[in-house]
C-alpha positions in Angstrom: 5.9 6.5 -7.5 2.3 8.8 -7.1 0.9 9.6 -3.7 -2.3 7.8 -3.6 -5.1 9.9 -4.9 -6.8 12.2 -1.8 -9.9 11.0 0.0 -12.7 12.6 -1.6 -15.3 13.8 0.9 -18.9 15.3 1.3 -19.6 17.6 4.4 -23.6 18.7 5.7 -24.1 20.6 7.8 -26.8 23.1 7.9 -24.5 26.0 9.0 -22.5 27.7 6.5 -20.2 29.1 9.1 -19.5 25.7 10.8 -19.1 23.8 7.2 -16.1 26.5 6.8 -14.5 25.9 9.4 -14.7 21.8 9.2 -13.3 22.9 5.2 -10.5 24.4 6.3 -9.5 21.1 8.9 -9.7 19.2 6.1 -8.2 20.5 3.3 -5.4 21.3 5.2 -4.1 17.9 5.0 -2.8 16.7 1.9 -4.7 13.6 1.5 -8.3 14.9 2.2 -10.2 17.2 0.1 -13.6 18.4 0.2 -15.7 17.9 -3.4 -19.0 18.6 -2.2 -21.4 20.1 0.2 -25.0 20.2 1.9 -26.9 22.4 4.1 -29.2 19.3 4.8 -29.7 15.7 4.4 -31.7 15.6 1.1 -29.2 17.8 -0.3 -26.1 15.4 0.8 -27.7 12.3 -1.1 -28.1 14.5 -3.6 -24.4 15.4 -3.8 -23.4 12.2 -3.3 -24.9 10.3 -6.1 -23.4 13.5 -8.3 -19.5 12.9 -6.7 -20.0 9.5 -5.5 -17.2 10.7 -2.3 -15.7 8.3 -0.6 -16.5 9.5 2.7 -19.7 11.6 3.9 -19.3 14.1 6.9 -23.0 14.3 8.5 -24.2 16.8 10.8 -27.1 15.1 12.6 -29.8 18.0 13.3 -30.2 19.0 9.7 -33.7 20.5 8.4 -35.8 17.9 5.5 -33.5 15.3 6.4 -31.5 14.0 9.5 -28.0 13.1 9.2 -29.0 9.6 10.8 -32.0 9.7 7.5 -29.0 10.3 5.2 -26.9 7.9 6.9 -29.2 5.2 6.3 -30.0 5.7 2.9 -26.3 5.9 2.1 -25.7 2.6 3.0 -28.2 1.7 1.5 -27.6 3.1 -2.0 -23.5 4.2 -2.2 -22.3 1.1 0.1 -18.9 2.1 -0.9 -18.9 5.4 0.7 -18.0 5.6 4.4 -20.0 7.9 7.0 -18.9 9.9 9.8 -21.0 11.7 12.4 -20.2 15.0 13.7 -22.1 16.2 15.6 -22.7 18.9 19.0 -24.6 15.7 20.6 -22.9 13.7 23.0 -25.7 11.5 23.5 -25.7 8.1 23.8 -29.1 7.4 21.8 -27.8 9.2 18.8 -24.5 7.4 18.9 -26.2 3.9 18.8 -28.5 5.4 16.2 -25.7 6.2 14.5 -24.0 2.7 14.2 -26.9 1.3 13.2 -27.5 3.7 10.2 -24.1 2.7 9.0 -22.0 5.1 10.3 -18.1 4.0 11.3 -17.2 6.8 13.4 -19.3 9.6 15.9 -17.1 12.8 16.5 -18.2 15.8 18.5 -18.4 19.5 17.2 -16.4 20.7 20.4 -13.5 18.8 19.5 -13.3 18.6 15.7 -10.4 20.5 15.7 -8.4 17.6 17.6 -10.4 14.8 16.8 -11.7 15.1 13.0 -8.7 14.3 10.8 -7.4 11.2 13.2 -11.5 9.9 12.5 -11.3 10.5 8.9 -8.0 8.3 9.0 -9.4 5.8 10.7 -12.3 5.4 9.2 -10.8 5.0 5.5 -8.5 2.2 7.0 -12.2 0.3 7.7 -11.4 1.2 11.6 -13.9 2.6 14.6 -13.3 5.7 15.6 -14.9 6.7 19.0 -14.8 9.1 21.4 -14.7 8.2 24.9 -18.1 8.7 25.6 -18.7 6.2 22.8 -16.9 3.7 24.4 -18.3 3.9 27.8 -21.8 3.6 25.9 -20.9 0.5 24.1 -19.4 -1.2 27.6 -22.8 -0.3 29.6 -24.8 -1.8 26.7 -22.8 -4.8 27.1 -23.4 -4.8 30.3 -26.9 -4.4 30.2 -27.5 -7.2 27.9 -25.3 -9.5 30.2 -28.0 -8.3 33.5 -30.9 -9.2 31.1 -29.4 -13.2 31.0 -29.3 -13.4 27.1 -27.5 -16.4 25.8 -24.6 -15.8 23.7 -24.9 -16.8 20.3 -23.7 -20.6 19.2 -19.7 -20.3 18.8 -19.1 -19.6 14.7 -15.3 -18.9 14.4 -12.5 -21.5 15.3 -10.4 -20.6 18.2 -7.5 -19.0 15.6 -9.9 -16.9 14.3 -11.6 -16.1 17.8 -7.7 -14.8 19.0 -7.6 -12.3 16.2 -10.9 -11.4 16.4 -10.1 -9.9 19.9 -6.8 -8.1 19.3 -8.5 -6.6 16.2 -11.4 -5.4 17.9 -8.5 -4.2 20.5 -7.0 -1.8 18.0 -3.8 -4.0 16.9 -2.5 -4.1 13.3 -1.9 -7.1 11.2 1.5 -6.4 11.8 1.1 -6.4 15.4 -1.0 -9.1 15.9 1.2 -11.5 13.5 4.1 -10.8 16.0 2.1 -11.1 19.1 0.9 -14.5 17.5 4.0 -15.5 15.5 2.5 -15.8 12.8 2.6 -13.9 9.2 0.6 -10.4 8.4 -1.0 -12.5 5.1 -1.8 -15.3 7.5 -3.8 -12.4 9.6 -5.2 -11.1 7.1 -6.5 -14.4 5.5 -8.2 -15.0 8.8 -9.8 -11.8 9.1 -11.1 -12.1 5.6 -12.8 -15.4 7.1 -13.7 -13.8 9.9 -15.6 -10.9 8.1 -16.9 -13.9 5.6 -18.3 -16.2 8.6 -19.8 -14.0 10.8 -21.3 -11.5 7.1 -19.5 -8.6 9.2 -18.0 -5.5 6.4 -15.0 -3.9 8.3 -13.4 -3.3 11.6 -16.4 -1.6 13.0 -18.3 -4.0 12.9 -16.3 -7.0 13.9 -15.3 -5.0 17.4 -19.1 -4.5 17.8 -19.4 -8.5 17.4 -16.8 -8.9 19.9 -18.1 -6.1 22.4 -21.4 -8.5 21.8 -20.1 -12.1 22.7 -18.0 -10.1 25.6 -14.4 -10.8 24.0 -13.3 -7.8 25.1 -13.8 -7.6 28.7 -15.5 -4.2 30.1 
């Protein structure tokens, strides 16, 4: 039996030095490997219609084009290829910014080290990957929205499917869920499917977004 091929991944960033040392994170681990790289965000499009990667690395302060530019025309044009932010931001304008030009994950620069591989995981298993920051941004904007008096959106999902919806935006497997549940990991993983289907959600991401949004997970 073969290991599954390595994730194949594009990094921009506008410094050589910093792209280096983001390489050598990377390729240190056996199932990621660098195949291309940018010094800005024209560049990485570029790059990535060439290799067609299955996961872009985007610095966002990048000369010609933006990482949040490239982001968006990514998913846009390679759908299939996932996006990551790393960035020395650790702003919240650029993080929402960031979720909205497609982007599954937002790590900082001053953590990489730590941080970078675990994201990359995560973010090729169609999960979130968020710093803490993050998180506290996405509460407050749920909480904002709740001060303004906006009306939830008409109830679309059975209550099943509203259960799973909350443990998954929660960070539980299939396998945990379907013992929390008592039910089977296919059984799970057929509702998710409808879940995704229903609500015309792609991944992980963005169903914990949706539940952040109808306040199924509590702040």
């Amino acid at each position: 039996m073969t290991d599954p091929a390595p994730t194949r991944i594009l990094l921009a960033d506008d410094h050589a030095l910093v792209r280096r040392g983001v390489r050598l994170i990377l390729d240190g681990e056996p199932d990621l490997t660098v195949v291309a790289e940018a010094a800005d965000g024209a560049e990485a499009l570029e790059q990535a219609r060439e290799h067609r990667p299955d996961l872009a690395i985007l610095d966002i302060a990048m000369p010609r084009q933006t990482g949040l530019q490239a982001a968006r025309e990514l998913s846009r044009t390679l759908p299939e290829t996932r996006i990551l932010i790393l960035t020395m931001y650790d702003n919240e304008q650029f993080f929402f910014e960031a979720l909205a030009a497609g982007a599954s994950g937002y790590v900082l620069k001053s953590v990489a080290d730590r941080d970078l591989v675990e994201a990359c995981h995560a973010t090729m298993r169609g999960e979130p990957f968020l710093y803490p920051g993050a998180v506290n941004a996405l509460i407050h904007n749920y909480l904002d929205l709740a001060r303004e008096g906006r009306a939830l959106p008409a109830k679309a999902i059975t209550d099943r499917e509203e259960e799973i919806l909350k443990l998954v935006a929660e960070g539980h497997t299939s396998q945990q869920i379907a013992g929390l549940l008592v039910i089977s990991p296919k059984t799970v993983e057929r509702h998710r499917a409808n879940l995704l289907a229903k609500l015309g959600l792609r991944d992980r991401l963005e169903l914990t977004r949706y539940a952040i949004r109808v306040g199924l997970i509590e702040p």
